[in-house]
N, C-alpha and C positions, 0 to 999 in steps of 0.2 A: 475485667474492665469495670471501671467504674463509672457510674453516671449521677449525671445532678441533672434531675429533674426542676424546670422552673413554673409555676403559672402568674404570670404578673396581672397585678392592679396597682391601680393607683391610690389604694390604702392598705391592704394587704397584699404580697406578694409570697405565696408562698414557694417553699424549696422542699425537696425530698431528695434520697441520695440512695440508691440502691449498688451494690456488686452483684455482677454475674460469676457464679461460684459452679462454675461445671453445668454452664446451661439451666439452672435453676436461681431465681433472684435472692437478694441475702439484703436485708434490709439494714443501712446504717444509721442515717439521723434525716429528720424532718423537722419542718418547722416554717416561721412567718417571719416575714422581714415589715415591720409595722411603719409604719409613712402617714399618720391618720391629720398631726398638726402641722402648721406650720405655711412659710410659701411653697408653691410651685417648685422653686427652685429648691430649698430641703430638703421637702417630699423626693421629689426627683434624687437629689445625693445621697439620702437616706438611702433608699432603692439599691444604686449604685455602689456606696459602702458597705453595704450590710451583704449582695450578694458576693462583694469581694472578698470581703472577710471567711464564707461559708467555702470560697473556692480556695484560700489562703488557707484553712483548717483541716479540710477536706481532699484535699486535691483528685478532683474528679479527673477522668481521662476526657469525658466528653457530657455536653451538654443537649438536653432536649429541652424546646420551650415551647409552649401552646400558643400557636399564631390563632389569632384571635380577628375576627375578620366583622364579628355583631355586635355593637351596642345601641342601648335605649334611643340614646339619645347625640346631638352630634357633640355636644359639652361632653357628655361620655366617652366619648368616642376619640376624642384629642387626647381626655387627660390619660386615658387607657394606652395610647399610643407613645405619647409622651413616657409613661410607667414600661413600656413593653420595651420602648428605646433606652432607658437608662440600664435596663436588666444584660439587652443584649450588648451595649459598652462594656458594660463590667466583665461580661462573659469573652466576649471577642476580644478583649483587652487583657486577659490573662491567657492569652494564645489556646482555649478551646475551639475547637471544634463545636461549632453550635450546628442542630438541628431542630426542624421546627416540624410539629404537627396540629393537623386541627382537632377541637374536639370531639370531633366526631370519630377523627382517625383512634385517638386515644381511648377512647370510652369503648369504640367497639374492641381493641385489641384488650384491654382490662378488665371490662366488665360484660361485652358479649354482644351490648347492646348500645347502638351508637345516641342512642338519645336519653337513656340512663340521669337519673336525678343526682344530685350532690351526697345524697343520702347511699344510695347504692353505689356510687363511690368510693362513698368512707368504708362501707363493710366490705366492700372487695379488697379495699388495702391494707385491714386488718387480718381477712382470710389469706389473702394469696400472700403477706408475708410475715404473719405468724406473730403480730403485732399484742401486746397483752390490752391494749383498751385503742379507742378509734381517734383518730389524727383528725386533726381539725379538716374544715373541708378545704381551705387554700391546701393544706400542705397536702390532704388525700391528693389533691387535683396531679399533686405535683409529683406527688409520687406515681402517680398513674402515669405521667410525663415519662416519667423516667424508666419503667415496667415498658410503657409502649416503644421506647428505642431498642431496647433490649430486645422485646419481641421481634421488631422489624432489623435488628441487626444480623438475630440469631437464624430469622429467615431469608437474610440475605449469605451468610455465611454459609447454610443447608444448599442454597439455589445455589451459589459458587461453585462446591463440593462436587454436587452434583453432576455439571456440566465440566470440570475440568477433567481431563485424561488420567 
């Protein structure tokens, strides 16, 4: 299974893409989708073209993306929305399978600890996938996105097992 991790903003968004190789994750590419100039409305397309392209190149089986529920402020908070909405078009529009977590769900299944810095983060995504230098922190987030489905997939597959005859 493959998965594309997403963490959306509304200037950076980043993406990470892991395989699950026999119950142990395998890391493929990461990276930001950059939206910094422009209108609302480009920003926004950018978002949308850029994660399209990465599902066009990559062809993930399934996507996870960090539902994101806090911002600053309420101007934060739309354009976050707004960026979170053109992510999930792009994603649902290429017939994935979206999944959402929060980050608390995420950090704790990645790094242990549900309230974890950006910092502690980045060195978990280099440890746990054997990474030669550290991933920005959009794309760690995302790769953590995508680590955390895997997690909650492969324990749902174990409970399954379990209980079936």
């Amino acid at each position: 299974m493959r998965v594309l991790g997403v963490d959306p903003g509304s200037r950076r968004t980043g993406f990470g893409i892991v395989d699950d190789q026999g119950g142990r994750p395998g890391y493929v590419a990461c990276g930001v989708v950059v939206s910094i100039s422009g209108t609302v409305a480009e920003r926004l397309h950018r978002i949308f073209s850029g994660l399209a392209e990465v599902v066009e190149h990559y062809r993930p089986d399934v996507c996870a993306v960090e539902r994101v529920f806090l911002a600053r402020n309420p101007d934060s908070a739309l354009k976050l929305g707004q960026a979170r909405g053109a992510a999930l078009v792009a994603l649902a529009g290429a017939g994935l399978d979206v999944h959402e977590y929060t980050a608390l769900q995420i950090k704790k299944a990645t790094v242990g600890v549900g309230h974890a810095d950006k910092g502690q983060v980045q060195h978990m995504m280099r440890a746990l996938l054997g990474l030669s230098a550290q991933p920005s922190a959009d794309a760690a987030d995302a790769l953590a996105c995508a680590l955390c489905h895997l997690h909650e997939s492969q324990g749902l597959q174990s409970r399954t097992r379990a209980i079936s005859p």
